[in-house]
LOTIDREN-839268 format. One line per field, with one value per atom (N, C-alpha, C): residue number from 1; residue in one letter; atom name; x, y, z. Coordinates in pm, whole numbers, plus 50000, padded with zeros to 5 digits. Each point is the difference from the previous one (the first is absolute). Example, Ala and Ser with C-alpha at 12.3 -4.5 7.8 and 13.67 -1.06 7.14 Angstrom:
! LOTIDREN-839268
i = 1  1  1  2  2  2
aa = a  a  a  s  s  s
at = N  CA  C  N  CA  C
u = 51319  49911  50090  49965  50082  49923
v = 49431  50119  50120  50105  50119  50109
w = 50780  50000  50000  49928  50006  50073
This chain:
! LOTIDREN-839268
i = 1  1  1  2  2  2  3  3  3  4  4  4  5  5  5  6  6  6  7  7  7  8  8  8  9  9  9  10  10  10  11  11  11  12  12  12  13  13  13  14  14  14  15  15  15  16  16  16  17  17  17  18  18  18  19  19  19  20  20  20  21  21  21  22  22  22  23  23  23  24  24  24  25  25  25  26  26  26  27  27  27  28  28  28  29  29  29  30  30  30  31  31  31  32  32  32  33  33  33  34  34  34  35  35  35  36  36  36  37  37  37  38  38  38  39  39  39  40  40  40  41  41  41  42  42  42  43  43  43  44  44  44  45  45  45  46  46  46  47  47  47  48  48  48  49  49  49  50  50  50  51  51  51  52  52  52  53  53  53  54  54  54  55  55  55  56  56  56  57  57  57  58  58  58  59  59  59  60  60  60  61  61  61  62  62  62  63  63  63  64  64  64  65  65  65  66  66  66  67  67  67  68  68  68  69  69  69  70  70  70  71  71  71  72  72  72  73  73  73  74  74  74  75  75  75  76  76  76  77  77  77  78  78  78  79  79  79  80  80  80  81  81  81  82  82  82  83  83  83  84  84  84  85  85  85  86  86  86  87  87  87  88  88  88  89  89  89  90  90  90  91  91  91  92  92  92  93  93  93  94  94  94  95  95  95  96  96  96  97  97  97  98  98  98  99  99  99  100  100  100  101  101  101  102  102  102  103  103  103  104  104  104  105  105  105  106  106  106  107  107  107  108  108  108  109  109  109  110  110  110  111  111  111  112  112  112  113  113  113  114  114  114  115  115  115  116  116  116  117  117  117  118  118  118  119  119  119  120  120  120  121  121  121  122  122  122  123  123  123  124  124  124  125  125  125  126  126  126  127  127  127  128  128  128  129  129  129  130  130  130  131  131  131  132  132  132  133  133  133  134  134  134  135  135  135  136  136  136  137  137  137  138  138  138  139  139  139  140  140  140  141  141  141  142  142  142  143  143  143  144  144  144  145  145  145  146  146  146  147  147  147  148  148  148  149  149  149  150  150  150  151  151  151  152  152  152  153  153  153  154  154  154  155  155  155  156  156  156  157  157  157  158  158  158  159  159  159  160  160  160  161  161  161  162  162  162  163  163  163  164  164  164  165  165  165  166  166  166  167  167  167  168  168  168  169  169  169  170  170  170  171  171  171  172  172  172  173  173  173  174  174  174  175  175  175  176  176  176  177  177  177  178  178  178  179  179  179  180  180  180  181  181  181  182  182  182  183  183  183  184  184  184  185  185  185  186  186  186  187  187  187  188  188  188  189  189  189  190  190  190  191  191  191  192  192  192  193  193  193  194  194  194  195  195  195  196  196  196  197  197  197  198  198  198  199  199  199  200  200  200  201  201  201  202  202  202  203  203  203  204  204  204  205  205  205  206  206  206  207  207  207  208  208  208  209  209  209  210  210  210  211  211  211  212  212  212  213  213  213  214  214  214  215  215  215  216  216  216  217  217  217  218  218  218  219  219  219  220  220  220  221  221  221  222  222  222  223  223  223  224  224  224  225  225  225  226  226  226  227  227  227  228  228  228  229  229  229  230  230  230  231  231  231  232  232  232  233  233  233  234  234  234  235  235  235  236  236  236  237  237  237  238  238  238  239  239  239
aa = x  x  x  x  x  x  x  x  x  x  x  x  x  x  x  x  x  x  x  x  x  x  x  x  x  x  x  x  x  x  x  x  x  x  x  x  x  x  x  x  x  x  x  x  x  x  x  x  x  x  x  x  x  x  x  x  x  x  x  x  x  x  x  x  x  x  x  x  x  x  x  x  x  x  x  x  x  x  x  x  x  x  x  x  x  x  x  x  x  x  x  x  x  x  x  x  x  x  x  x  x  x  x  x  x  x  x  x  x  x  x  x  x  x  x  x  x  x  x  x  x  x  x  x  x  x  x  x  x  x  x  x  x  x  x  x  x  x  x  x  x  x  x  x  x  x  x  x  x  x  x  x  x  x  x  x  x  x  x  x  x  x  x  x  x  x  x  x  x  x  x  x  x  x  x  x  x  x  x  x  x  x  x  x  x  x  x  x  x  x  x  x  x  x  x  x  x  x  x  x  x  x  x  x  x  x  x  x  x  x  x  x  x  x  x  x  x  x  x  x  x  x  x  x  x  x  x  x  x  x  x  x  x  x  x  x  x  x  x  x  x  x  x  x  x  x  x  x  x  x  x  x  x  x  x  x  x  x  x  x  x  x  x  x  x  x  x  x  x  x  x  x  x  x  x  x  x  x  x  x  x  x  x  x  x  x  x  x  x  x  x  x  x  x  x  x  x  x  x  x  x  x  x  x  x  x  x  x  x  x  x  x  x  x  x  x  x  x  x  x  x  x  x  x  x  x  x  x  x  x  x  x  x  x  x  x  x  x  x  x  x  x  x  x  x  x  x  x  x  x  x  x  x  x  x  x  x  x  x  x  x  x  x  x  x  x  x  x  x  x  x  x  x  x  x  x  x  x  x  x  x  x  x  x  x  x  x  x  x  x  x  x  x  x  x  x  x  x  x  x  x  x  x  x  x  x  x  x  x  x  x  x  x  x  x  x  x  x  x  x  x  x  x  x  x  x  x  x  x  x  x  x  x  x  x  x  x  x  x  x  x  x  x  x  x  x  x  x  x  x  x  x  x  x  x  x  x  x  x  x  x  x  x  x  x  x  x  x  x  x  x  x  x  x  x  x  x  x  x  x  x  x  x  x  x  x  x  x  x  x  x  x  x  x  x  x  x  x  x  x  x  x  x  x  x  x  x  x  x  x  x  x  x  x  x  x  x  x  x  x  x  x  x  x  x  x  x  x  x  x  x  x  x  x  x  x  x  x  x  x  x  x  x  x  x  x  x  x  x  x  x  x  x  x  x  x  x  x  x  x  x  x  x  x  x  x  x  x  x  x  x  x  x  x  x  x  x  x  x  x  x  x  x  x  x  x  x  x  x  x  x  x  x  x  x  x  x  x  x  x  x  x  x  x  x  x  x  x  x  x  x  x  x  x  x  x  x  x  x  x  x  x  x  x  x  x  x  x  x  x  x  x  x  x  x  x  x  x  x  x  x  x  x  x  x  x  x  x  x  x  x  x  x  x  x  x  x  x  x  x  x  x  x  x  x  x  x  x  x  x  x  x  x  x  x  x  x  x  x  x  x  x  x  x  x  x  x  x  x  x  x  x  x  x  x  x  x  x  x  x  x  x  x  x  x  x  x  x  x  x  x  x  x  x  x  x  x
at = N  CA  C  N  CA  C  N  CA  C  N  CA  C  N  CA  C  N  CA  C  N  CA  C  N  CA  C  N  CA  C  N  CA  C  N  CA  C  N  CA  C  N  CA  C  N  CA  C  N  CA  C  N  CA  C  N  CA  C  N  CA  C  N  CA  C  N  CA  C  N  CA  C  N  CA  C  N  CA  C  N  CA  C  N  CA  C  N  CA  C  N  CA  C  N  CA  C  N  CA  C  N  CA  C  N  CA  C  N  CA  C  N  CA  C  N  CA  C  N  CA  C  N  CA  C  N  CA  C  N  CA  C  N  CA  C  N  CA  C  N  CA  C  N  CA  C  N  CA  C  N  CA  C  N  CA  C  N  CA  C  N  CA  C  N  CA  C  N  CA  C  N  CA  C  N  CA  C  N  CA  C  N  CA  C  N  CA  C  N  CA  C  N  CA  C  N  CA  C  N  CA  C  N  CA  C  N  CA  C  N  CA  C  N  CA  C  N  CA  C  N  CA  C  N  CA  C  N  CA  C  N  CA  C  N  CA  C  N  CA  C  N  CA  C  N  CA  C  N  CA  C  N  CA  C  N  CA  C  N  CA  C  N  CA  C  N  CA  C  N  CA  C  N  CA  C  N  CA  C  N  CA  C  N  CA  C  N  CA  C  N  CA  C  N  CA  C  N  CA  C  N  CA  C  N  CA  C  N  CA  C  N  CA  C  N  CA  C  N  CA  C  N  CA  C  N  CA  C  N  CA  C  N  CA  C  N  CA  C  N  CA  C  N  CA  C  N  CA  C  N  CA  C  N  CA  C  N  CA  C  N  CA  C  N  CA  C  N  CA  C  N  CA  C  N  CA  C  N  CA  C  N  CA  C  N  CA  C  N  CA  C  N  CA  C  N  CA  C  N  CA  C  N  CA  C  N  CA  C  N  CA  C  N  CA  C  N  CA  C  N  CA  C  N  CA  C  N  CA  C  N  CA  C  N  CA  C  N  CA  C  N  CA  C  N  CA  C  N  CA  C  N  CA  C  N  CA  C  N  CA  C  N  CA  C  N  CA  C  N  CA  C  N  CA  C  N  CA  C  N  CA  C  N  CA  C  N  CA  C  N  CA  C  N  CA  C  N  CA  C  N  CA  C  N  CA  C  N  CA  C  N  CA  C  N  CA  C  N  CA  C  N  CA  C  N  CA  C  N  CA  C  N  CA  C  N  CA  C  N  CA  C  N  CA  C  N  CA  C  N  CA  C  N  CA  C  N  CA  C  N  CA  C  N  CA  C  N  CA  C  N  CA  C  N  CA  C  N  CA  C  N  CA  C  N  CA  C  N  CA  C  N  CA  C  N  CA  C  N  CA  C  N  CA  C  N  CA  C  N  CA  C  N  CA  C  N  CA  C  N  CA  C  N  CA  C  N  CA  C  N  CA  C  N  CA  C  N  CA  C  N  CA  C  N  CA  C  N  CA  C  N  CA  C  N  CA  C  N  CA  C  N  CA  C  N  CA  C  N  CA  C  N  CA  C  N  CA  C  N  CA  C  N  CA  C  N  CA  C  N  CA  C  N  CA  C  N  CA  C  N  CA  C  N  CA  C  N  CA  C  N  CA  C  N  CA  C  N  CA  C  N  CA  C  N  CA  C  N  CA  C  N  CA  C  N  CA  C  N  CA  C  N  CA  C  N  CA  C  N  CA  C  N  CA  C  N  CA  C  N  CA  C  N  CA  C  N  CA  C  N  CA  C  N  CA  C  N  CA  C  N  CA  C  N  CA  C  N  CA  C  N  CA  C  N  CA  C  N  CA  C  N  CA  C  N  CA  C  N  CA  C  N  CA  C  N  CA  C  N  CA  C  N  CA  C  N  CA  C  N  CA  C  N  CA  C
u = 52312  50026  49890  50046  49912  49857  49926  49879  50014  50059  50122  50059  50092  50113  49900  49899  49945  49964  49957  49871  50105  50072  50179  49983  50007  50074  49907  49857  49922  50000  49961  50011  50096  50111  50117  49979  49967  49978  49861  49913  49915  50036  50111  50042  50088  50066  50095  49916  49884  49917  49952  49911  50007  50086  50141  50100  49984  50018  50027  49872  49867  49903  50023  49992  50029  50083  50147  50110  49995  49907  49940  49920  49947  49928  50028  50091  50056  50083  50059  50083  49911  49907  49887  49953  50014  49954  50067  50124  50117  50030  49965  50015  49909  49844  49889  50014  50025  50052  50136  50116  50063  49980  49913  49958  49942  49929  49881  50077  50103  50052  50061  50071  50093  49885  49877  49893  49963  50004  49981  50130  50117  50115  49997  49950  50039  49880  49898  49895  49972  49973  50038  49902  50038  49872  49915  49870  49882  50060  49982  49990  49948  49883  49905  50083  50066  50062  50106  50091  50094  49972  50047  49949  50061  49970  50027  50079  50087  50059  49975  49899  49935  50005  50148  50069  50041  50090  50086  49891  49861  49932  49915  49995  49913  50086  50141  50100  50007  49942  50076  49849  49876  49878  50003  50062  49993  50130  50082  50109  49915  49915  49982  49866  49906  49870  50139  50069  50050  50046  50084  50067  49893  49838  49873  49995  49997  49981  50050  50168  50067  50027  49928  50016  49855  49935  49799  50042  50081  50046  50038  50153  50076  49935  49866  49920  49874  49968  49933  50074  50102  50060  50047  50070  49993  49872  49912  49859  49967  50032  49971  50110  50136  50026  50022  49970  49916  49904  49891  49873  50020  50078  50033  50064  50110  50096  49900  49885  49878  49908  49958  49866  50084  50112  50004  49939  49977  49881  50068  49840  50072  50040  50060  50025  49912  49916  49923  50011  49871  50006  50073  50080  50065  49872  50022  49888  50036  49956  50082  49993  50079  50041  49877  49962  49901  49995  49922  50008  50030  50081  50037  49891  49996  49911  49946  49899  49929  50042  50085  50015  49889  49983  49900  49964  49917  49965  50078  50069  50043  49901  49977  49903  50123  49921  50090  50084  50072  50120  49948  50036  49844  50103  49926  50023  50156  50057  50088  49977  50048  49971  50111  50122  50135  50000  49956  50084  49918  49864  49949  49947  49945  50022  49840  49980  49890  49823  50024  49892  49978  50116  49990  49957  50038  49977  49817  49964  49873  49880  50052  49972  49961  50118  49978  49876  49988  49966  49849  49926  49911  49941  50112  49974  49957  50102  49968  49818  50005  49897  49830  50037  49904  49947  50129  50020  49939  49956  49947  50120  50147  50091  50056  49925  49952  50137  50049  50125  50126  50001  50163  49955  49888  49955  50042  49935  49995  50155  50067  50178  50062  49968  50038  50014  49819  49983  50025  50029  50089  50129  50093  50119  50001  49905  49961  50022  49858  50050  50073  50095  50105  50150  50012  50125  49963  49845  50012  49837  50045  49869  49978  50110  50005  49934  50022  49972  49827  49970  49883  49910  50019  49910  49999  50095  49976  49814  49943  49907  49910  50001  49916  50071  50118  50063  49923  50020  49949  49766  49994  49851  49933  50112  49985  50074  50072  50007  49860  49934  49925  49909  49989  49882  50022  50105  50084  49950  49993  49932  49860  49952  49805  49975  50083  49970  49973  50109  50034  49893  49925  49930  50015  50163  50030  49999  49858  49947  50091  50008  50027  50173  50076  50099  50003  49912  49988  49927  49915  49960  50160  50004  50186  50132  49939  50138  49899  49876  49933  50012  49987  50032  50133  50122  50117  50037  49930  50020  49934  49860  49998  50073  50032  50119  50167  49977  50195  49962  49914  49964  49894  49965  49860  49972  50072  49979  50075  49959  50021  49855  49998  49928  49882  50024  49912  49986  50021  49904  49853  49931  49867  49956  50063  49941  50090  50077  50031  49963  49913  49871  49925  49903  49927  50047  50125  49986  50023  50049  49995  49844  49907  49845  49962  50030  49975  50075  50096  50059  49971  49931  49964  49854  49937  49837  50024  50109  50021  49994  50032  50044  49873  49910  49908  49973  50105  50041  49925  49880  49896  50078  49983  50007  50168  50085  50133  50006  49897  49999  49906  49902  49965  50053  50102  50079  50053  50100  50080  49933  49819  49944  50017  49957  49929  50154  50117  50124  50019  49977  50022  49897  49882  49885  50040  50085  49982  50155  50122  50070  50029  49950  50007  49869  49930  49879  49938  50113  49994  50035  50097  50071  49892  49988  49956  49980  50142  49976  49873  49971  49867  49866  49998  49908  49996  50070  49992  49979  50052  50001  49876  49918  49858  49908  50001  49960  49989  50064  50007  49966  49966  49912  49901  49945  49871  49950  50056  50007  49912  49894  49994  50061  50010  50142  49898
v = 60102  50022  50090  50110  50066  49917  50065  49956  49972  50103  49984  49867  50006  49851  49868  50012  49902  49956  50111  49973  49931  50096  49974  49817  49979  49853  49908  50012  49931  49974  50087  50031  49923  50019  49927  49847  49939  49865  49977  50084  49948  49983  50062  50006  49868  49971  49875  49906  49986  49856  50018  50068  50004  49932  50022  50009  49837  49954  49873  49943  49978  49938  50006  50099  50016  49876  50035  49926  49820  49961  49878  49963  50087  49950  49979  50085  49964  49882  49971  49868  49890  49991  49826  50028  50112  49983  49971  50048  49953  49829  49996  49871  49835  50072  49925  49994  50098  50043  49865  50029  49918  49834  49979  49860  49973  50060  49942  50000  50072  50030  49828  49944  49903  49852  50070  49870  49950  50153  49995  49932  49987  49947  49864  49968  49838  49921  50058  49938  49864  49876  49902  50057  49990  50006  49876  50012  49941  49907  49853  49943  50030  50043  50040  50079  50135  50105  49972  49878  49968  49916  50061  49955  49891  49867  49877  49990  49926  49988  49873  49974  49886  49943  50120  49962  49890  49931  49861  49921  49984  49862  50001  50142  49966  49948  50021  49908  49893  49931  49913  49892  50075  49917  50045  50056  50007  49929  49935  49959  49812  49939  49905  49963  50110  50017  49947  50076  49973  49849  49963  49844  49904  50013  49934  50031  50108  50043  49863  50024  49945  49861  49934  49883  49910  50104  49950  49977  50111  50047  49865  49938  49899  49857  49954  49936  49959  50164  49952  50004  50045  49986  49827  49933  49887  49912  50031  49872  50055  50114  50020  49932  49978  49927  49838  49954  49908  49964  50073  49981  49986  50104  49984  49897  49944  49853  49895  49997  49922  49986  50106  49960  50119  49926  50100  49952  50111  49969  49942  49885  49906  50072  50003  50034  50029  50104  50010  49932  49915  49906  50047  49902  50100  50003  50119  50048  49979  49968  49963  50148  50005  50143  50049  50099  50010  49988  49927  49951  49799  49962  49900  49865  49909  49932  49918  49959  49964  49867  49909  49904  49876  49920  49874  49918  49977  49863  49923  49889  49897  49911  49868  49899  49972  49894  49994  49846  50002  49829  49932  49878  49852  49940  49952  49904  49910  50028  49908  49927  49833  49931  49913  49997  49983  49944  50107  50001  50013  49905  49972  49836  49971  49875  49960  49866  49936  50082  50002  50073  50139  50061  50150  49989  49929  50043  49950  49928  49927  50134  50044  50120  50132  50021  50103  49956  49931  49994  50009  49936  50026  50098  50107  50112  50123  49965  50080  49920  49867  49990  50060  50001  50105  50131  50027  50150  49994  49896  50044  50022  49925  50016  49889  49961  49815  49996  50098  49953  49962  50106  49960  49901  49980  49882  49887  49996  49873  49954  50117  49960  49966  50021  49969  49830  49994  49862  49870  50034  49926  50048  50062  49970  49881  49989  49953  49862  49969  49864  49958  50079  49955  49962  50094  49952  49924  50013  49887  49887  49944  49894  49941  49912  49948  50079  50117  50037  49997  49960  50034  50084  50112  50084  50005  49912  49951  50030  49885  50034  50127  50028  50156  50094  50029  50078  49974  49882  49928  50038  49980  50055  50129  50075  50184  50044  49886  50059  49981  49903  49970  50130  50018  50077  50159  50014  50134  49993  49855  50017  50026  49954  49998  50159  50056  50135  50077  49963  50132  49941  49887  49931  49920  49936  49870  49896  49920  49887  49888  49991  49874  50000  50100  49968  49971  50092  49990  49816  49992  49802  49875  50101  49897  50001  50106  50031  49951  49951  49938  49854  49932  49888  49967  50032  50007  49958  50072  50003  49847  49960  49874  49854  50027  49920  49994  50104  50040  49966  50050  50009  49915  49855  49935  50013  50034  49965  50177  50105  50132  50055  50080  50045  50104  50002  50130  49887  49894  49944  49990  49966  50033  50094  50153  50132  50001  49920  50035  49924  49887  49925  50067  50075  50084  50133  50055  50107  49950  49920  49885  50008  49991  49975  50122  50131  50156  50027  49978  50040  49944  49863  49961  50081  50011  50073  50088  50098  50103  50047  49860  49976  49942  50005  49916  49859  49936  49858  49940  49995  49954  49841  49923  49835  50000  50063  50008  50059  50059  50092  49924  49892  49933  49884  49942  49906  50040  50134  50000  50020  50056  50016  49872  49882  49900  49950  49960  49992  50070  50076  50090  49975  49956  49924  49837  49941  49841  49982  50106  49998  50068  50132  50067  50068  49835  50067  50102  49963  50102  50140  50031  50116  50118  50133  50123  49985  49943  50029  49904  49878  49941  50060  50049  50072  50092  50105  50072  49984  49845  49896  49947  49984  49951  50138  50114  50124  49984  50004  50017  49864  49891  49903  49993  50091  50030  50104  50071  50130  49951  50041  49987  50036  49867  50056  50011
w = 59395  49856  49947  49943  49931  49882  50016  49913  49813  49994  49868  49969  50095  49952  49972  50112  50000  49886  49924  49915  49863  49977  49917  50018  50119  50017  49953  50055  49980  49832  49889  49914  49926  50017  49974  49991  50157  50014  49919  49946  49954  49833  49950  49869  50005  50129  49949  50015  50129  49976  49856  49937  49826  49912  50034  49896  50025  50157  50005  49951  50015  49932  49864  49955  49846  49941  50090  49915  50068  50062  50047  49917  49920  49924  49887  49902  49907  49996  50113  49997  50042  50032  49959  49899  49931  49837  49971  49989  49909  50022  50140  50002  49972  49989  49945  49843  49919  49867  49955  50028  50027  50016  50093  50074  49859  49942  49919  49847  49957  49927  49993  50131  50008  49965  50065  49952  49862  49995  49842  49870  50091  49898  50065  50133  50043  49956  49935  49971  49903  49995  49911  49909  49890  49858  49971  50030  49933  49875  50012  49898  49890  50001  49890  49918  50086  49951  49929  49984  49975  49873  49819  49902  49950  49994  50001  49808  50040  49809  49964  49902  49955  49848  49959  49859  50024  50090  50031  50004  50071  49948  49856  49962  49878  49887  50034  49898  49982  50133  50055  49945  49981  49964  49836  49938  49884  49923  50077  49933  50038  50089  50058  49830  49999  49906  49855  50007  49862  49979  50136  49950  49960  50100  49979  49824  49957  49852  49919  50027  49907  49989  50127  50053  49939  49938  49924  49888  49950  49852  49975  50026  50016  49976  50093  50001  49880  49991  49875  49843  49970  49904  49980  50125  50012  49975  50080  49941  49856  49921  49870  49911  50027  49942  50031  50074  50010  49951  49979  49900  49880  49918  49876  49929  50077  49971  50038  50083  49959  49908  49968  49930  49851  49926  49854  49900  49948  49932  49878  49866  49969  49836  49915  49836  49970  49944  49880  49884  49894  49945  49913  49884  49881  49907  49963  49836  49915  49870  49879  49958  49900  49948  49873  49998  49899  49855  49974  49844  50012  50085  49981  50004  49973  49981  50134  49999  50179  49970  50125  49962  49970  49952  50007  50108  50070  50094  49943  50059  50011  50068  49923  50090  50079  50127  50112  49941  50034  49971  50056  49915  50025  50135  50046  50133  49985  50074  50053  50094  49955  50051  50066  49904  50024  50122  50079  50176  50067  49978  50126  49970  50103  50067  49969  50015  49957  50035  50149  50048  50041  49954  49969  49872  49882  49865  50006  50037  50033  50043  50163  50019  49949  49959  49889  49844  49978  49887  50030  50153  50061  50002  50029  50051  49856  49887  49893  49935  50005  49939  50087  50152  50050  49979  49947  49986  49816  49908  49907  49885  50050  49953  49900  49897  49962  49927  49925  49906  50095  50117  50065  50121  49984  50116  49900  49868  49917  49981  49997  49989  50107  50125  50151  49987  49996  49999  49874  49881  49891  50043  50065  50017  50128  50111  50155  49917  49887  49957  49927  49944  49937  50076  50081  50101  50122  50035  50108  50003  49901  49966  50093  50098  50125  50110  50002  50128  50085  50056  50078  49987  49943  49941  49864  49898  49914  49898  50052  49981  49990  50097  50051  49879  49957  49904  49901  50004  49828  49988  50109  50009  49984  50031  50018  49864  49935  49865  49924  49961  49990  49959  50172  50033  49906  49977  49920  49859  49939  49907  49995  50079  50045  49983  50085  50042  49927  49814  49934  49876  49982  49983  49869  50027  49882  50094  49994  50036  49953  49865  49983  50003  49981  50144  50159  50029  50144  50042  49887  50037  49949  49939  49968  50111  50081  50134  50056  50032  50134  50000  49875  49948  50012  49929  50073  50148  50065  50185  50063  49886  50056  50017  49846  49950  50050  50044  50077  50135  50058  50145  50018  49981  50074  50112  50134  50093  50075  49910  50051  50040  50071  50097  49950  49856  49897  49920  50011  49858  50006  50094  50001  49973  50043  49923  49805  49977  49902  49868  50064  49945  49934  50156  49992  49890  50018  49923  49844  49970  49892  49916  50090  49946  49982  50079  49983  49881  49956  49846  49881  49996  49893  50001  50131  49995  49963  49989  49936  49868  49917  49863  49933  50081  49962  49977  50072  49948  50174  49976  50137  49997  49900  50006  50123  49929  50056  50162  50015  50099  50139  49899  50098  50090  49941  49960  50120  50042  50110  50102  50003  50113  50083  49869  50064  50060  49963  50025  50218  49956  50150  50116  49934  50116  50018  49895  50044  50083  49956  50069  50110  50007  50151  50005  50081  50028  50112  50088  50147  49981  49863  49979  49987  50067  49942  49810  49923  49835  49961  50081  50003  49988  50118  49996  49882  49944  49917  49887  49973  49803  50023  50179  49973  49942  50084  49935  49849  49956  49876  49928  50031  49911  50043  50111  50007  49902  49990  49901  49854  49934  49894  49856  49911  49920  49867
């Protein structure tokens, strides 16, 4: 073969090994291109990447916040009226109208005695004459001996009237109700002090002779008594 052809041929085969590398190579591009293209669509997406919708629970905690709301509301409107149907408050006093006249004190209404019973009325009358109360004490005890002369405390009524007169200082009544009590009552339980207070009301009056008279009376008959001792006091006493 000529030197020519050769060179022709060689040439040739060196243009098609070219063509073929070349076009070998474009097709694993095309086909790495491709591959990665397909990676790129089969790829799962990142959680992170994926934007979460968090309208449905914030409804869902704002509809829960509200029933709590309305469910306090409910509660305290209830214990408020509750409170109020307890404690309402009481009338303001009435005012008299201006100009009109201020009414008067009224003293208080005297004792009823009507409707009570021997030693309640007894009691009571005790109790006012402690208290410095000599007029509705003195009426306690003249009603005590008028409806129950019999009774057991009898006496003692009749002694604490007495003493009602002493107090407000009409002696020579108060020695006429002590005298009385000896004579109704000999054998009552205050006649020795009512001896004794017998001799304190005439000493009052100045009537010593009269006054000694019941001391000595109260030492010869109750000489053991406390009013003994006291009617001796006093005739020791210089008169």
């Amino acid at each position: 073969m000529p030197a020519s052809r050769q060179n022709i041929s060689r040439i040739a085969l060196l243009f098609l090994i070219l063509f073929l590398t070349a076009s070998c190579g474009s097709l694993k591009t095309y086909k790495r291109t491709d591959s990665q293209a397909q990676d790129t669509n089969t790829t799962v997406p990142d959680a992170t990447s994926v934007p979460i919708d968090t309208s449905l629970d914030q409804d869902i905690r704002t509809r829960h916040l509200e029933e709590k709301i309305t469910r306090l509301e409910n509660r305290i409107a209830l214990l408020e009226k509750k409170s109020c149907s307890q404690t309402k408050p009481s009338p303001p006093p009435k005012q008299a109208y201006p100009g009109s006249p201020a009414k008067p004190n009224r003293p208080a209404p005297p004792a009823q005695t009507g409707d009570l019973d021997p030693v309640k009325l007894y009691k009571k009358g005790r109790v006012l004459l402690l208290e410095r109360n000599i007029s509705m004490a003195q009426t306690l005890f003249s009603d005590f001996v008028k409806k129950f002369p019999d009774h057991k405390l009898a006496d003692n009524a009749l002694y604490w009237l007495g003493e009602c007169s002493y107090t407000t200082g009409d002696y020579e009544k108060a020695a006429k109700i002590f005298k009385k009590l000896v004579q109704t009552y000999p054998k009552g339980q205050k006649v020795p002090d009512a001896l004794l207070k017998t001799g304190y009301s005439y000493m009052s009056i100045d009537d010593v002779s009269q006054a000694n008279q019941y001391f000595k009376q109260v030492i010869t008959r109750y000489p053991f008594s406390s009013a003994a001792d006291k009617a001796q006091q006093k005739l020791s006493q210089p008169q």
